[in-house]
Residue, then its C-alpha position, 0 to 999 in steps of 0.5 A: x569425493x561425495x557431493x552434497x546439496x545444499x540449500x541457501x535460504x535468503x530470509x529478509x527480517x525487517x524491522x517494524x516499529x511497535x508504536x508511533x514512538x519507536x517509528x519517530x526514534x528511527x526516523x530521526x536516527x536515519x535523519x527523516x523529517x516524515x513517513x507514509x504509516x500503515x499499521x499491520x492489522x490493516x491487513x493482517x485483522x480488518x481493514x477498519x480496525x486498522x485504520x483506526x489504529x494508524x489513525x490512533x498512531x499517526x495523531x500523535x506526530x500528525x506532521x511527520x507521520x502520514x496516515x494510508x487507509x486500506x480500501x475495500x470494495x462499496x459493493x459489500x462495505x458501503x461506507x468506501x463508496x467515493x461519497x462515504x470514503x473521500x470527506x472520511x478521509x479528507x477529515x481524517x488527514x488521510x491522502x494515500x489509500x492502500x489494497x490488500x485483495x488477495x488478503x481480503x479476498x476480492x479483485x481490483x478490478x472496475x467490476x469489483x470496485x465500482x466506481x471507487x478506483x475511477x474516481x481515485x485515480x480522477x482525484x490523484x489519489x496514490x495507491x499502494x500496492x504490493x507484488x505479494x498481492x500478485x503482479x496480475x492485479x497491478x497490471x490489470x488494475x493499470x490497464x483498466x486505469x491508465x491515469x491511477x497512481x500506484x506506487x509499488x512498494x514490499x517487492x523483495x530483494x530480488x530483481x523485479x526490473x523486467x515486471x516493472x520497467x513495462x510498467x515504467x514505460x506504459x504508465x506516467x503514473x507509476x512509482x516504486x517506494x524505495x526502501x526495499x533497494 
């Protein structure tokens, strides 16, 4: 008898709405009254351009349809200074922010981030972040701010409970966005 190997690829395909429209058809399919909204090339292009464009998108169902903004560090891109970033913010409807390090290239760190993650985490302030950024970065970011919301989101399907129950443990204020389960 002759044995052969084989691989097993488990590739997840999720299923993104292009536009504002095809989101509020798939929630209503679903029955969901609202979504937090991020845009693509909030990380793929420039974190600007793609608050801008979930802006553009969420205007159009602005009660169903929750805008994230994805941050940068002040020390380089001044106008995500706290006294820059928070009255944008407010006047934009926008209450959830979203990092991206490895993709923008900086660390979430105190360092780094000056005041901004401080007074994030003083304001309550959800923060989204993903372990396709690396673990590393969510537990230093939480050990530096034990008070910071995050919320774990885009983890993969497969078990993640021994990185997340310390976190669970350690950190009143951390939560997993369930839609990968």
């Amino acid at each position: 008898m002759k044995w052969s190997t084989m691989r097993i690829c488990v590739r997840e395909k999720v299923k993104q709405a292009r536009n504002a429209e095809e989101l509020l058809a798939e929630l209503d399919f679903c029955g969901i009254d609202s979504a937090v909204v991020s845009h693509q090339t909030m990380a793929d292009v420039d974190p600007d351009y793609g608050n801008r464009a979930v802006l553009a998108e969420t205007a159009k169902a602005p009660d169903r349809l929750l805008p994230t903004w994805t941050i940068l560090p002040p020390v380089t891109e001044g106008h995500y200074a706290p006294e820059h970033l928070f009255p944008a913010m407010k006047a934009s409807g926008v209450q959830i922010l979203r990092a991206y390090p490895e993709r923008n290239r900086y660390m979430l760190t105190k360092v780094a981030m000056g005041e901004l993650i401080g007074e994030v985490a003083a304001a309550g302030i959800p923060l989204y972040l993903s372990p396709s950024e690396g673990w590393q970065g969510i537990y230093s970011i939480l050990q530096e701010y034990p008070n910071l919301t995050v919320v774990l989101y885009n983890y993969g399907l497969w078990s993640h409970s021994r990185l997340t129950f310390p976190l669970f443990q350690a950190y009143r204020n951390f939560y997993i966005e369930t839609g990968d389960m």
